[in-house]
C-alpha positions as protocol buffer text, in pm:
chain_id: "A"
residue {
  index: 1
  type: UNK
  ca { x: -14633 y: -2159 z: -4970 }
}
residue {
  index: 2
  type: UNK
  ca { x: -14795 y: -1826 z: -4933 }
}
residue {
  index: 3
  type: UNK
  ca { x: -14889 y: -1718 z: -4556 }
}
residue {
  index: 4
  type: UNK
  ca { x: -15254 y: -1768 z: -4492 }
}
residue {
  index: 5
  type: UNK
  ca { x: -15386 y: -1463 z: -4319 }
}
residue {
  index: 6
  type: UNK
  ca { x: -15683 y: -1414 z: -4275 }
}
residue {
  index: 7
  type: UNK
  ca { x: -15812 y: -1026 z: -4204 }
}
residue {
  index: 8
  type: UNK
  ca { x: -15971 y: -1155 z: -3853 }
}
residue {
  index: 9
  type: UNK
  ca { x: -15641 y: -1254 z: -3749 }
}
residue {
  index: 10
  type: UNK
  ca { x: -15480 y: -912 z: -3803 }
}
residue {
  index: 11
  type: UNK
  ca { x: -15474 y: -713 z: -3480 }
}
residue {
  index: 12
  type: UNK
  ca { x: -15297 y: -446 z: -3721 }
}
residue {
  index: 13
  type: UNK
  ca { x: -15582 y: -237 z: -3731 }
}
residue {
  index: 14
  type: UNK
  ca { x: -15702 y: -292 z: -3356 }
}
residue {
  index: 15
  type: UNK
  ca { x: -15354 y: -130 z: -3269 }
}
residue {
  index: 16
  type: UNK
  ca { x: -15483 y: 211 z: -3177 }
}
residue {
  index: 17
  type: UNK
  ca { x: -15714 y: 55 z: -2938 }
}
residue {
  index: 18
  type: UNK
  ca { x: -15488 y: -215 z: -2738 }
}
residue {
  index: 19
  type: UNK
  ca { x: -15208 y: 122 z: -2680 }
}
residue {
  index: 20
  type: UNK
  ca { x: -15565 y: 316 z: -2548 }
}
residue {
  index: 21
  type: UNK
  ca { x: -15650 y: 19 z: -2353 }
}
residue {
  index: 22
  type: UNK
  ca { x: -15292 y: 31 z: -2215 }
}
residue {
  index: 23
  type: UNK
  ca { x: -15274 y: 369 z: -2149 }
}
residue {
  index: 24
  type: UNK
  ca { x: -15602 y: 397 z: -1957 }
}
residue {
  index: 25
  type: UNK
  ca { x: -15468 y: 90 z: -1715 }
}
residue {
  index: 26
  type: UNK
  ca { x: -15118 y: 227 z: -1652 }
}
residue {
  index: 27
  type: UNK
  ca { x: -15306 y: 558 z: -1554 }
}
residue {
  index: 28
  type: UNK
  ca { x: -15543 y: 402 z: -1349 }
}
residue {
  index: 29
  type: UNK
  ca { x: -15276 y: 190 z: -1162 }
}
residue {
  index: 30
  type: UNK
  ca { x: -15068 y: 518 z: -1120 }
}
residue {
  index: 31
  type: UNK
  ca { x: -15360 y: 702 z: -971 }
}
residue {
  index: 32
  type: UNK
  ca { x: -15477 y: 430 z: -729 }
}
residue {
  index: 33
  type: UNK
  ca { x: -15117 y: 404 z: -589 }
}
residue {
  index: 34
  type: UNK
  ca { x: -15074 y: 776 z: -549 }
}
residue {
  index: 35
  type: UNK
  ca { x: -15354 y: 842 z: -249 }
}
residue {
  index: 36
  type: UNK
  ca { x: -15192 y: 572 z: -73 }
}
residue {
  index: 37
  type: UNK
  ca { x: -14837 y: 680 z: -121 }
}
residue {
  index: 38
  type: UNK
  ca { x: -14881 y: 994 z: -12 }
}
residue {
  index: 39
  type: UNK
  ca { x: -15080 y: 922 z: 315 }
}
residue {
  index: 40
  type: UNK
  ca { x: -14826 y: 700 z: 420 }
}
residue {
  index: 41
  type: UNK
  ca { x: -14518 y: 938 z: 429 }
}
């Protein structure tokens, strides 16, 4: 039996924009914990 696929169901192509979407919350988590890092110390 052949793999039924269909092109919906491929997140190859939305690939680029789930490492963006990644990128922009790591950065946003990094920034928000900075201020409050550095008013602690």
């Amino acid at each position: 039996m052949e793999p039924r696929k269909t092109s919906k169901a491929n997140l190859e192509n939305k690939r680029s924009l789930f490492f963006q979407t990644g990128i922009v919350i790591a950065l946003a988590a990094v920034s928000f914990r900075m201020p409050v890092r550095f008013e602690l110390q």
